[in-house]
N, C-alpha and C positions, 0 to 999 in steps of 0.2 A: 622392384616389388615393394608393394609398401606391407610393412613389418605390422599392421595391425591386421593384414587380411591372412599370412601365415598363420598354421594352428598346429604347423608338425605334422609329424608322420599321424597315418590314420590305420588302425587295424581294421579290414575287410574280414569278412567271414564266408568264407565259399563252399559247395559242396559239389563237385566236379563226377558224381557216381550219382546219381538219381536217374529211376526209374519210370514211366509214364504208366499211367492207370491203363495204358496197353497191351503189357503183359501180363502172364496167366501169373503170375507170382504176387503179382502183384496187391496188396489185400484193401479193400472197398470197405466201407463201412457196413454194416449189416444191414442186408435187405435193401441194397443199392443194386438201380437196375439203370444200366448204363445206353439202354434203347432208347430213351430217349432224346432230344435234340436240352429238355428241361432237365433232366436228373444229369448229364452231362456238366452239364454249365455249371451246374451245384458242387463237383467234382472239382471243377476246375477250382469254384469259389475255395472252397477247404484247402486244395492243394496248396495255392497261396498264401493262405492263414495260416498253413502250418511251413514254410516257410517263413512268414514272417517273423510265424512264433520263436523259430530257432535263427532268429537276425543273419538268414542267409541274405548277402547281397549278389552274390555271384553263382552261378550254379551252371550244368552242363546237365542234358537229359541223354543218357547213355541206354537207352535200349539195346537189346540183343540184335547183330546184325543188318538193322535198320531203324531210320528216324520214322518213326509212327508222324508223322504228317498230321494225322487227323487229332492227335492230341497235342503233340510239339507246338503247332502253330498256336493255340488257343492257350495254349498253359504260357507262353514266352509274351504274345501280346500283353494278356492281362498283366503278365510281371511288370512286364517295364511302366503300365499305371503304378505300379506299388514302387518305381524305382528298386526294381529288380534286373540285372540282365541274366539271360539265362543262355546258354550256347547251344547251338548243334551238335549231337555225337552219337558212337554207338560204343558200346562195349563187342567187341572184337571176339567171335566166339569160334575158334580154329580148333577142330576137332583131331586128336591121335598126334598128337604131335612129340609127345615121349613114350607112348607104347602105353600105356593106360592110361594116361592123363590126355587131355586138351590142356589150349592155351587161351586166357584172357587177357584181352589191353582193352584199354578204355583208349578213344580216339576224338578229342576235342576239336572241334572246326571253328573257323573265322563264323560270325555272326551273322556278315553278309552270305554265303556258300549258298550255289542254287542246291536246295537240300535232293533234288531229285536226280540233281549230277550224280550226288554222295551215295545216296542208293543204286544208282545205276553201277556204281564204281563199284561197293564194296561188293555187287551180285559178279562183277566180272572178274574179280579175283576168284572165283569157284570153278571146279572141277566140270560140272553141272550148271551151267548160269540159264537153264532151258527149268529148272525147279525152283520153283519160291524158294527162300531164306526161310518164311516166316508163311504164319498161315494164320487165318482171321481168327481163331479162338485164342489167338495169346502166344503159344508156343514156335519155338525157333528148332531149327535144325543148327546142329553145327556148319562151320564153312570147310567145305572138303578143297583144300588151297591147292591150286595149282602151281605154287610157289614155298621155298623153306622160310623161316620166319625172318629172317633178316630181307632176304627180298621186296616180304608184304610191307615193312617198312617203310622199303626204301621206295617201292611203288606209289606210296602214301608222302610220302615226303617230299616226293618226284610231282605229285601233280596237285598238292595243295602245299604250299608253301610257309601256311602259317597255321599251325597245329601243335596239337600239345599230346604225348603220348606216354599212357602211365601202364604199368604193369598192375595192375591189382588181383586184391586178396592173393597176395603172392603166398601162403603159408597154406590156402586150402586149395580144396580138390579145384584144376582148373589155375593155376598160381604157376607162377615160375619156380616155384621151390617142391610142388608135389609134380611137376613136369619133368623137370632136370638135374639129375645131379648135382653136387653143388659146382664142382669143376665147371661142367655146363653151361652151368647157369651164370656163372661168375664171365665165361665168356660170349653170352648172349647178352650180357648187360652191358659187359668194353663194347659189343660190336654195336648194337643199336645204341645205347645211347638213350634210355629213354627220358623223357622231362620230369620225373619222377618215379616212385614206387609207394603203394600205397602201405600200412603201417608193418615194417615188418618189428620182431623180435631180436634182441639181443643175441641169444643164442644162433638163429639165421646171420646175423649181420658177422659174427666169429667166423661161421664156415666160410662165407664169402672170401673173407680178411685170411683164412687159411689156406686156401686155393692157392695165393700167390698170386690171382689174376688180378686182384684190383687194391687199391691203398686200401686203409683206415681212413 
């Protein structure tokens, strides 16, 4: 290699939880009306720009138990004009799974993924796969899993090979830490394994380290 084309390590900036103007949560600028085929594309334009603004170069679109299609594809073409990649995912919304809590993961995919596999997949892990996920005003049902969590994993790791799987907002409602015990939790985290954990607290990282189940 020739030493003048070296420049070292290079800090990327990525944002692996992003939302599509898909969902109802989602907040629009005021008095944005998204019927259109033009007020869409403006949507998109801004999305980017405010990506840019925050020098994301890497990102994943994590909707609630499926990839909106109709926004994913438009929002990732234009990225990658701006030298942007943006990934396939969904945020993983498994409902009752500690007795008043559900459970969230954020679930990354390879770039390439025929995304309508993915949808088809994440409906057949359901109790119910005869009922949308998801319904055209924005709002998601939780996933009634016909599987315990370690399975849905392993289901996922079984048929896409190259995936990235985070626990997030572990500390709120929906979290691995308002789901399970700490005991629990500390052995839900030995078993799967997952590629990360989104930010947690000090105080959380103690119980874990208290459990006995996992090092410091």
């Amino acid at each position: 290699m020739n030493s003048l084309s070296y420049i070292g390590a290079e800090w990327v900036r990525c944002d692996l939880h992003l939302h599509s103007p898909g969902i109802n949560t989602f907040v629009l600028p005021s008095g944005t009306n998204i019927s259109s085929t033009k007020a869409k594309d403006e949507i998109v334009e801004i999305y980017i720009d405010k990506l840019k603004d925050a020098n994301i170069k890497i990102g994943a679109i994590t909707d609630y138990n499926i990839i909106r299609q109709g926004w994913f594809l438009p929002i990732q073409q234009r990225a990658k004009e701006e030298n942007i990649n943006i990934f396939p995912g969904v945020e993983l919304a498994i409902g009752n799974v500690g007795g008043k809590y559900g459970l969230h993961m954020l679930i990354i995919f390879n770039e390439d993924e025929d995304i309508d596999g993915i949808n088809r997949f994440i409906h057949s892990l359901d109790k119910n796969p005869n009922i949308p996920l998801v319904s055209d005003n924005g709002k998601h049902r939780d996933l009634e899993s016909q599987y315990i969590t370690e399975d849905i994993v392993r289901k996922i790791r079984d048929n896409y090979k190259k995936t990235i799987i985070v626990f997030c907002h572990p500390e709120d409602n929906n979290g691995i830490f308002k789901s399970f015990q700490p005991k629990e939790c500390s052995r839900l985290i030995k078993s799967i394994k997952p590629d990360a954990l989104e930010y947690i607290s000090d105080f959380c990282k103690n119980k874990l380290v208290s459990t006995g189940e996992l090092s410091k």
